[in-house]
C-alpha positions as CSV (number, residue, x, y, z in Angstrom):
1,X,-142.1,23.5,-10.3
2,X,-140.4,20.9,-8.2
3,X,-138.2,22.6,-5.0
4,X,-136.6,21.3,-1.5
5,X,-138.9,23.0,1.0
6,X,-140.1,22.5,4.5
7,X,-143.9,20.5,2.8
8,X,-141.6,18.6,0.6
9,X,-138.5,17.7,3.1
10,X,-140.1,14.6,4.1
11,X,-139.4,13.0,0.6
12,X,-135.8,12.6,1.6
13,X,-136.7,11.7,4.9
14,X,-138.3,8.6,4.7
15,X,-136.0,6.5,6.1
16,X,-137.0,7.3,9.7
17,X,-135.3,5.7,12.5
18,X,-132.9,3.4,10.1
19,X,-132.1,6.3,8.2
20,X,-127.9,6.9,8.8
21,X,-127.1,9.4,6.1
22,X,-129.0,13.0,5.1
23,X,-127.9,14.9,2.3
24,X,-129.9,18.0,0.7
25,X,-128.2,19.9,-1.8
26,X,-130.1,23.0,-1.9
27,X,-131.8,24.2,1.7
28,X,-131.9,27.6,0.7
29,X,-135.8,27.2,2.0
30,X,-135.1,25.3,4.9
31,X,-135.6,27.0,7.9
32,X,-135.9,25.9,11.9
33,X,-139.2,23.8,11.7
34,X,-137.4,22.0,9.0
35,X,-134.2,21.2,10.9
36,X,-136.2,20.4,14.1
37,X,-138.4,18.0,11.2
38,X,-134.7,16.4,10.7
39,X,-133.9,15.8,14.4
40,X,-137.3,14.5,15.3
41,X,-137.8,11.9,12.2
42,X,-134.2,10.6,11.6
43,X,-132.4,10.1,14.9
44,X,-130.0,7.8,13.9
45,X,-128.0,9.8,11.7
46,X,-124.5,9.4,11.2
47,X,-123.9,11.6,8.2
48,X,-124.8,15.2,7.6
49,X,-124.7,17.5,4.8
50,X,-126.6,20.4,4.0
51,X,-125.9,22.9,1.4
52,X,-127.0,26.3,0.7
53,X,-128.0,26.2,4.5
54,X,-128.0,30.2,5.0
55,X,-131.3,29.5,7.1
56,X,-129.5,27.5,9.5
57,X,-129.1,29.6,12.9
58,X,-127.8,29.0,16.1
59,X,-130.5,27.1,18.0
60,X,-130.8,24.7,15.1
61,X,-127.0,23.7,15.0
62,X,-127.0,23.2,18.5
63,X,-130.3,21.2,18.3
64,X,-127.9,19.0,15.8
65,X,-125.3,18.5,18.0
66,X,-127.3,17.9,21.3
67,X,-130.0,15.8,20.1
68,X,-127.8,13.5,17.3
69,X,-126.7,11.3,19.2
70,X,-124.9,9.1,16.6
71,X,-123.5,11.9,14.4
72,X,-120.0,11.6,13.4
73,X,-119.3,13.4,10.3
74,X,-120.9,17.1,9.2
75,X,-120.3,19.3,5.9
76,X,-122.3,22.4,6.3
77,X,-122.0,25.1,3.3
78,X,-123.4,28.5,3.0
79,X,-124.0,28.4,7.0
80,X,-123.3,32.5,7.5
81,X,-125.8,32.8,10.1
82,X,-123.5,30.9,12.4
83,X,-120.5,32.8,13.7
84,X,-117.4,31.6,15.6
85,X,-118.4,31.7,19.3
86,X,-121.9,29.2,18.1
87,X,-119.2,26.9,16.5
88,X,-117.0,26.7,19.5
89,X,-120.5,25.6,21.4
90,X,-121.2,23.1,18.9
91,X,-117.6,21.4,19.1
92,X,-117.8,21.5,22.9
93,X,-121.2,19.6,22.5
94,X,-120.2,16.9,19.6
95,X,-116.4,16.1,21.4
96,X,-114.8,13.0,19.9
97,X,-118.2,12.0,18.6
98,X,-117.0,14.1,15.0
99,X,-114.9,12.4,13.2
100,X,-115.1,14.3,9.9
101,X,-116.1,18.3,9.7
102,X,-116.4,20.6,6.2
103,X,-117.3,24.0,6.4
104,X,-117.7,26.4,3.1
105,X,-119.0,30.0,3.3
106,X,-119.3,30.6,6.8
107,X,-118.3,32.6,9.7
108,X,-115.1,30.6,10.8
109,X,-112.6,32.4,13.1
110,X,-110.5,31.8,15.8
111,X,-112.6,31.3,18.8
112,X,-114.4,27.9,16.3
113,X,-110.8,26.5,15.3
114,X,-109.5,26.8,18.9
115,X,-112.2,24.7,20.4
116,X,-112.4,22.2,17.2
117,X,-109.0,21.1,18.1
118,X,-109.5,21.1,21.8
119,X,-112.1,19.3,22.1
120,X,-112.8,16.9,18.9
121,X,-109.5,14.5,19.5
122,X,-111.1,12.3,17.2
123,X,-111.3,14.4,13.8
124,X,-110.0,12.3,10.5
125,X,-111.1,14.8,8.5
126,X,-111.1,18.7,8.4
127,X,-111.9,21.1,5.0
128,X,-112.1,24.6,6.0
129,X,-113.0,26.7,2.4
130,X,-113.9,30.3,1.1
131,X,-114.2,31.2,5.2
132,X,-113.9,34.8,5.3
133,X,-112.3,34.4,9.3
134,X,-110.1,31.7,9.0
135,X,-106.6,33.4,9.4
136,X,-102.9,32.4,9.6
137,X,-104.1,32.2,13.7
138,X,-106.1,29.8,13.1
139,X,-103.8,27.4,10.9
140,X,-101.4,28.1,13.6
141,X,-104.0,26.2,15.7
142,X,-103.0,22.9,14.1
143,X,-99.4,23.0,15.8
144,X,-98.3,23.4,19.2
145,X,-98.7,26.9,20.9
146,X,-95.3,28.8,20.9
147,X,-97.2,32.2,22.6
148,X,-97.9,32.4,26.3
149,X,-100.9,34.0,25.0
150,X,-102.4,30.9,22.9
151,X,-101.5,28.7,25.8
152,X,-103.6,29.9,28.3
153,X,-106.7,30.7,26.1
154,X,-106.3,27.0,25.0
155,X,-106.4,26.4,28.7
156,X,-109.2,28.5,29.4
157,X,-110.8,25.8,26.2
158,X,-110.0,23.0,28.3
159,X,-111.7,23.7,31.4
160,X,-115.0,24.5,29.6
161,X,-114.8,20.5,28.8
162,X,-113.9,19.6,32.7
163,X,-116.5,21.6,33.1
164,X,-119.6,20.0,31.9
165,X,-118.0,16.5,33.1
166,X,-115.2,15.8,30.6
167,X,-112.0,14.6,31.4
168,X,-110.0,17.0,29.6
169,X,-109.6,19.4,32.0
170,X,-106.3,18.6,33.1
171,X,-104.3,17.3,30.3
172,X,-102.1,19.5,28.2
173,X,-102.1,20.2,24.4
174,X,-102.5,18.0,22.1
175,X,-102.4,17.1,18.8
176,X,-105.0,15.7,16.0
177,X,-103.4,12.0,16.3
178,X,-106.2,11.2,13.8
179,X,-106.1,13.9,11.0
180,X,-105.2,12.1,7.7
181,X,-107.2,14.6,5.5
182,X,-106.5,18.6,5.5
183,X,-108.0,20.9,3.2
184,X,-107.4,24.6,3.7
185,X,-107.8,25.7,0.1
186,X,-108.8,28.8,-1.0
187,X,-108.3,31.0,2.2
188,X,-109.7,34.8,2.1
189,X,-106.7,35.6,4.7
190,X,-102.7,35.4,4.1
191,X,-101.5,32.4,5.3
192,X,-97.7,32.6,6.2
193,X,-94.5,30.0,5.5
194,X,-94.0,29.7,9.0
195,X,-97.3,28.9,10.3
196,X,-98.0,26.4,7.7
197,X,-94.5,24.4,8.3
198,X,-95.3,24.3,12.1
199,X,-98.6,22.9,11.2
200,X,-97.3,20.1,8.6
201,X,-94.8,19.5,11.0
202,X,-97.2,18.2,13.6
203,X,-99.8,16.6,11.6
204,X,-98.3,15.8,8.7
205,X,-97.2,12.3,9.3
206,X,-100.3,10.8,9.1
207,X,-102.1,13.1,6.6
208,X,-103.3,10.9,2.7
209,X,-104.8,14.5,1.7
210,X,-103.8,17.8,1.7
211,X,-105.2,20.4,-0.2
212,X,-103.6,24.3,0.4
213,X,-104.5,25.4,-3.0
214,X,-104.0,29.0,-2.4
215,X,-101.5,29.5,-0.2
216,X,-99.7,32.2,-1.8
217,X,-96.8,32.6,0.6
218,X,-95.9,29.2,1.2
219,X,-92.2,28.6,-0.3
220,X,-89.5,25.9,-1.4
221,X,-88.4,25.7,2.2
222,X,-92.0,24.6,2.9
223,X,-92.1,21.9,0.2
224,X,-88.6,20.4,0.3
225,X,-88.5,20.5,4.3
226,X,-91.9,20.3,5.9
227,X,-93.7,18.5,3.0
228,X,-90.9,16.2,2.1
229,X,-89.8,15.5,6.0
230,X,-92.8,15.0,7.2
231,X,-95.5,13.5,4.6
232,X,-94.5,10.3,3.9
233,X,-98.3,8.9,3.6
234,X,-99.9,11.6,1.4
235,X,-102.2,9.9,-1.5
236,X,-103.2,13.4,-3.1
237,X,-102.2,16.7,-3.2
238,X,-103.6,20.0,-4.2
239,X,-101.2,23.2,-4.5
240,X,-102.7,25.2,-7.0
241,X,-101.8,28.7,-7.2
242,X,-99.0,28.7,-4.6
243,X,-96.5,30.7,-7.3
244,X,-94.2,31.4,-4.2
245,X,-93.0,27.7,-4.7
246,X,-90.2,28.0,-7.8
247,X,-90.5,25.1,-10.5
248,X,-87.1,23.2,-9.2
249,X,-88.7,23.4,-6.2
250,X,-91.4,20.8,-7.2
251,X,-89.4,19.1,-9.3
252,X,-87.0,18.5,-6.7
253,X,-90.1,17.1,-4.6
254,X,-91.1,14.5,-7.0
255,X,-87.6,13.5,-7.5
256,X,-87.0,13.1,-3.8
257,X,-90.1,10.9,-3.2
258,X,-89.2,8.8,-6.2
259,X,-85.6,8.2,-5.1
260,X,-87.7,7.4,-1.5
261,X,-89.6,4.6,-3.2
262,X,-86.6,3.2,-5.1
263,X,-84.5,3.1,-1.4
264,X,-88.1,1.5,0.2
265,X,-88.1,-0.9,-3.0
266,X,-84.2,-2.1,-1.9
267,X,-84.8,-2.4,2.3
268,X,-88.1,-4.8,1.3
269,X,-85.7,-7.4,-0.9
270,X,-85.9,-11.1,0.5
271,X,-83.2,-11.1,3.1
272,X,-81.1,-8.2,1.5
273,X,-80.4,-10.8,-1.4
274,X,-80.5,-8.6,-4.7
275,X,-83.3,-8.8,-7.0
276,X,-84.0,-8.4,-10.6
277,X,-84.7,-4.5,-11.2
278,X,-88.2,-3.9,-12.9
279,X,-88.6,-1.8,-15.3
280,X,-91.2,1.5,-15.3
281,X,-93.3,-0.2,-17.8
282,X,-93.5,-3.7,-16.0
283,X,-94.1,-1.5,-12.4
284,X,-96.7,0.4,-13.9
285,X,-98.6,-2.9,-15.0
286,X,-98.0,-4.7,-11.7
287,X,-99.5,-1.9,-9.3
288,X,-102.5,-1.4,-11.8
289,X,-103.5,-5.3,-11.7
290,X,-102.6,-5.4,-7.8
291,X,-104.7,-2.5,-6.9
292,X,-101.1,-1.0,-5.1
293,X,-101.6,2.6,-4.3
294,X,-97.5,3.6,-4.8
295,X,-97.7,7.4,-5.8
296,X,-99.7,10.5,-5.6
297,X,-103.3,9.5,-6.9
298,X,-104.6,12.6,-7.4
299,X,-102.5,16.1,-7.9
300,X,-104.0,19.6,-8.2
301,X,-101.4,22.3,-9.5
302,X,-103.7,24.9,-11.3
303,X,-102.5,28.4,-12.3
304,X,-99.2,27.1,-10.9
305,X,-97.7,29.3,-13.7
306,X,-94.4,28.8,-13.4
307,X,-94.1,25.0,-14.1
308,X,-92.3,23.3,-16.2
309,X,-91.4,20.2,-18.6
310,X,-89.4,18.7,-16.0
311,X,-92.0,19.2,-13.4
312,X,-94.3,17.2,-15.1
313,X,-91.7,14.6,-16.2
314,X,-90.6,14.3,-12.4
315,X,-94.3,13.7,-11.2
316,X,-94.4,11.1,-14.1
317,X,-91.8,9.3,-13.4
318,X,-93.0,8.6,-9.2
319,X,-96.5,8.8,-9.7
320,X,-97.3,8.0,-13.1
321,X,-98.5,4.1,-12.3
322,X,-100.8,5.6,-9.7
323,X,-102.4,9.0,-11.2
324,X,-105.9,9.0,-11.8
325,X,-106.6,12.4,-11.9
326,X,-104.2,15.7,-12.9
327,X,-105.5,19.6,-12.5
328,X,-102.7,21.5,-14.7
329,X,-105.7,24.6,-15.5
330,X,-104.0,27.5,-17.0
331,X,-100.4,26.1,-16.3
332,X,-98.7,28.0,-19.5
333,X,-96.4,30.4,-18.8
334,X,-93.3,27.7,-19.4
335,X,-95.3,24.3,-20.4
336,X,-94.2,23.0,-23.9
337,X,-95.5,20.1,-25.1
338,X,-92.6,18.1,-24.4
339,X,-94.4,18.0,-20.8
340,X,-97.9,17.1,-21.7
341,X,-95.8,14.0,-23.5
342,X,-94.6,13.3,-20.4
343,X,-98.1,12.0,-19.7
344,X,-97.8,9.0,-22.0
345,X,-94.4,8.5,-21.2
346,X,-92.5,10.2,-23.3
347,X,-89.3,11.9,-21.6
348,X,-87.1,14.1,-24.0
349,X,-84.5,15.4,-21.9
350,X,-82.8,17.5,-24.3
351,X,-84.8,20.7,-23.5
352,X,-87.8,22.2,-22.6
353,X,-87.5,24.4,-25.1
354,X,-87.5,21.5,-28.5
355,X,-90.0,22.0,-29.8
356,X,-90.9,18.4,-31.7
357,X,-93.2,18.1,-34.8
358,X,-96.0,15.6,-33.8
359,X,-97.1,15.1,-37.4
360,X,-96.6,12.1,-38.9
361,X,-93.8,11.9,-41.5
362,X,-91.6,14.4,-39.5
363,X,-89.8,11.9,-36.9
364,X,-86.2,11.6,-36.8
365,X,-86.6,8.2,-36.7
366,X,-89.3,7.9,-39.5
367,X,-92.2,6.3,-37.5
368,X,-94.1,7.8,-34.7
369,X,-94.2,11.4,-35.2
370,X,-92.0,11.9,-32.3
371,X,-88.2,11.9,-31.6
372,X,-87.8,11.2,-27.7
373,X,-84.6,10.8,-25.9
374,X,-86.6,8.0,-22.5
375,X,-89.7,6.2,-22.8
376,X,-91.6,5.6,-19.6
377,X,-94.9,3.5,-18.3
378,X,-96.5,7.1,-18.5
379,X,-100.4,7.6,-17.3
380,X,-101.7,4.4,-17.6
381,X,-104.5,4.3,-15.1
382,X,-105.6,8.3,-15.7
383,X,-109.0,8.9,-15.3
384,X,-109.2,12.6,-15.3
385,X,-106.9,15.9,-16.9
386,X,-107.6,19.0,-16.7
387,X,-105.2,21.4,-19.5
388,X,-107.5,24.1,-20.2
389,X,-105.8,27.2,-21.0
390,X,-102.5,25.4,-21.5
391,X,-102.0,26.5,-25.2
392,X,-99.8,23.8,-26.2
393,X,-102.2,21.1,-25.8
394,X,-103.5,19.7,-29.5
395,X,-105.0,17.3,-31.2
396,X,-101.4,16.0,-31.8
397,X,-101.0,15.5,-28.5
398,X,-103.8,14.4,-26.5
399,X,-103.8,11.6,-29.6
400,X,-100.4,10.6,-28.2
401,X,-101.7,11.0,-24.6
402,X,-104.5,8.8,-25.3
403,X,-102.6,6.6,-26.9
404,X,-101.0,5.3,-24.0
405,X,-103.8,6.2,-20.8
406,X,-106.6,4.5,-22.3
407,X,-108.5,4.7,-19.2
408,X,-108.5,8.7,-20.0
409,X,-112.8,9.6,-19.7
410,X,-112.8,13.2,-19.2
411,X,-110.2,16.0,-20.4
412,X,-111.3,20.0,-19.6
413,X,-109.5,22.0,-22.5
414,X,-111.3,25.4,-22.1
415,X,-109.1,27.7,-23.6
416,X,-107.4,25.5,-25.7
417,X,-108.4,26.6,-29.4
418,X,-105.7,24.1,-30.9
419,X,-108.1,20.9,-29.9
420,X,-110.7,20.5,-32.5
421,X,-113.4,18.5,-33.3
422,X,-110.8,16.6,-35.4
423,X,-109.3,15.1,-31.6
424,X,-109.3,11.9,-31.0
425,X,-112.4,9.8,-30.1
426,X,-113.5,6.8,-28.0
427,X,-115.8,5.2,-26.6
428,X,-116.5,7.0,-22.7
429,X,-114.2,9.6,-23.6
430,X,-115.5,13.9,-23.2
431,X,-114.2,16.9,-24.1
432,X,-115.7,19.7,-21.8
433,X,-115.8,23.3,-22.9
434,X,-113.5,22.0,-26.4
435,X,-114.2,25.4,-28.2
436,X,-115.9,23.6,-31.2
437,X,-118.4,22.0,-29.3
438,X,-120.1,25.5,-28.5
439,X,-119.6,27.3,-31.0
């Protein structure tokens, strides 16, 4: 039997001095000796990431950060031996040296969050997951202190660093000028409305990913003011199970930042002369072939449960040309399939509630199998959909669907007993957990 222990650690070590990058997957047997093994043989390291690390203690994380010299990016999961207070140590140590911190499973409160963004100006990116500390006090953290209280212990975190030699000691609060990627998902704490608009509005200018899948309480007021006024840059989005946020609400969103990119699209003409108006079709083709990222690229809405058709048309319609991947698990409460059409283009605006026949020789027109009211550019560069549990997706309609994103190579339609093995194939394309595949 072949595991990751502290005789066989040296497999992945090899690189020695001119080694930049360590990742182990599994260290549930990797203890101190192994860690200190680490240190001493790869020196150089840039990039960390250990997994399963429940092992890892407090000397051996500040071993990391005192004797890494050239460490810039960690991702530690299943660290629970380490609680806040050894965190706040580590961040004093590594300063502006870490540029990109993940932490899953661990002890992660207050005292670690307070120092991480006093002392590591620096940070591009920051995942905080499944922490059982992190608290609305600590997202709070993110934005500027409103409480006398926060102020001075965020003082009292400055002068630690003035104190071993910095030169932070006397300058005020600041912000994470550097943050572009922000995922809080999945929080074991409330987090509130206000405390997550304060935070948006301070870093949310510069931020391509956010990911606050699970924050139950954040509302419309969040999406339509803080997200919409201050995210201008954002490249993917994850909001899964935030049912606080109503479906106008998003739809709304996606409208705004569409009619956003059609006022940018004016303001860039040659010399304020008009110019010929593409079509959605001819746009979609021309970012594809130019590589132009002009949209959300990747959007997480699971168990969002309260979506609907227009929601989906609305994304469509701004990010369609640029979607790669779509997360829509368990989104049925109000889905029809009039949405999931959406997806290859196809806009019927006459209600959520038609129900269109999608087999062939029931059209209104006679052709297609579909009566539509708009045809769009759709999909065309999706990689990636996730519909399980959304009853009405078919055979009939991922046939459609694939009909028009034929770079489609992986659709997750657990739950779904309406796709058979009678769905469409191709070449590179899966089904994972189709129902008839198990069975």
């Amino acid at each position: 039997m072949r595991i990751l222990d502290e005789t066989t650690l040296g497999l992945f070590l090899g690189g020695g001095e001119q080694q930049e990058s360590v990742t182990l997957y599994d260290c549930t047997k990797i203890a101190g000796p192994g860690i200190r093994r680490l240190v001493d043989g790869c020196p150089n390291v840039t990039s960390l990431r250990l997994e399963y690390c429940g092992q890892l203690n407090r000397h051996s994380l500040l071993d990391i950060g005192c004797r890494l010299r050239h460490l810039t990016s960690v991702r530690l999961d299943g660290a629970f031996l380490i609680n806040s207070q050894t965190w706040a140590e580590f961040f004093l140590t590594m300063g502006p040296r870490l540029q990109s911190f993940k932490v899953k499973y661990a002890g992660f409160g207050p005292p670690a969050m307070r120092a991480l963004v006093t002392h590591c100006k620096q940070l591009r990116e920051l995942r905080v997951s499944e922490c059982v500390d992190f608290d609305d006090d600590c997202l709070a953290m993110l934005a500027i202190p409103i409480t006398e209280h926060e102020e001075h212990q965020q003082e009292a975190e400055r002068a630690k660093s003035s104190a071993i030699g910095g030169e932070m000691g006397s300058v005020g609060w600041e912000p994470l000028a550097c943050l572009e990627s922000l995922e809080l998902g999945h929080p074991h704490q409330s987090m509130t409305n206000q405390s997550a608009v304060r935070a948006i509005e301070t870093v949310g200018s510069q931020l391509r990913i956010l990911d606050l899948t699970g924050f139950r309480d954040i509302n419309d007021d969040f999406l339509l003011k803080a997200l919409d006024g201050n995210c201008g840059r954002l490249r993917e989005l994850y909001l899964g199970e935030c049912n606080s946020i109503s479906a106008d609400a998003f739809a709304e969103f996606f409208a705004r930042q569409r009619r956003k990119r059609g006022a940018r699209k004016v303001l860039q003409g040659h010399g304020g002369k008009e110019q010929e108006v593409e079509s959605e079709e001819e746009e979609c083709q021309r970012i594809s072939s130019s590589g132009i990222t002009n949209g959300l690229v990747r959007v997480g809405l699971d168990r969002c449960y309260m979506l609907t058709d227009r929601v989906l048309q609305e994304l469509v319609m701004y990010s369609g040309a640029s979607l790669t991947w779509l997360g829509l698990n368990s989104v049925d409460d109000n889905l029809t399939l009039n949405g999931l059409l959406a997806l290859a283009g196809k806009m019927d605006d006459r209600g959520a509630h038609n129900q269109t026949s999608l087999r062939e020789g029931e059209n209104e027109a006679g052709g297609g199998g579909l009566a539509v009211a708009k045809e769009t550019g759709g999909c065309i560069n999706l990689e990636e959909l996730d519909v399980s549990f959304v009853r009405c997706a078919s055979d009939s309609v991922l046939s459609v669907v694939l009909a028009k994103c034929k770079r489609l190579a992986q659709i997750s339609v657990y739950g779904c007993p309406e796709v058979t093995s009678l769905a469409p194939a191709r070449s590179g394309l899966a089904y994972v957990g189709r129902e008839c595949d198990t069975l």
